[in-house]
N, C-alpha and C positions, 0 to 999 in steps of 0.2 A: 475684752473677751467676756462672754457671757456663760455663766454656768446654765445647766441643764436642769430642768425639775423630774429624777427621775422616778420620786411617788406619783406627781400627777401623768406622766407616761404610760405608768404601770398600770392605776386606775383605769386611766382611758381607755387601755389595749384590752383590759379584762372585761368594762363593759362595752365595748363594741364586741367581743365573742359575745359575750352575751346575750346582745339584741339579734347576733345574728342567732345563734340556736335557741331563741324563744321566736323569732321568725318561723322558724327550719322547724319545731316541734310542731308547734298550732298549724301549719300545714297538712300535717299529719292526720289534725283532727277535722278538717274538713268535710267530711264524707258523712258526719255522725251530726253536724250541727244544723240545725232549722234553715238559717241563712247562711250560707258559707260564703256569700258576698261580701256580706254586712262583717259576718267575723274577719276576713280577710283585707276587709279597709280600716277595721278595728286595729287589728294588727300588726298593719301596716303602718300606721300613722304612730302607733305607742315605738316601734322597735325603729322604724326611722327617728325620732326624737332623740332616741338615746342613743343612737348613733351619731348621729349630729352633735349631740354634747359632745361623746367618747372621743369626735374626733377635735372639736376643738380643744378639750383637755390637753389632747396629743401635741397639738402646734403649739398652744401656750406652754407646755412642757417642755418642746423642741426649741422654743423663743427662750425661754429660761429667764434670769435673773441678771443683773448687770452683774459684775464681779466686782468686790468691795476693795478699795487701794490699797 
């Protein structure tokens, strides 16, 4: 049986909301920026990163720890 890691779950869940409403805000700001291409490949590339961590956080969290005898 393997226990669960349920700090790094927690972390993970809270930065994946994260990367997605700092996605979700800078879209907002589009309209006001010089290149809104340029910012929105920017921003895309930072807030997938951290989603991609957030979620393997989550699976290593989900995989857990072997259980000690």
């Amino acid at each position: 049986m393997r226990n669960r890691n349920w700090r790094l779950i927690a972390v993970g869940s809270v930065l994946l909301v994260l990367a997605v409403l700092f996605f979700l805000s800078m879209r907002d700001m589009t309209p006001w920026s010089n290149d809104p291409a340029a910012l929105m490949r920017t921003v895309g590339e930072v807030s997938g990163a951290v989603g991609g961590i957030s979620l393997v956080m989550i699976v290593f969290g989900l995989i857990g720890r072997k259980a000690s005898a």
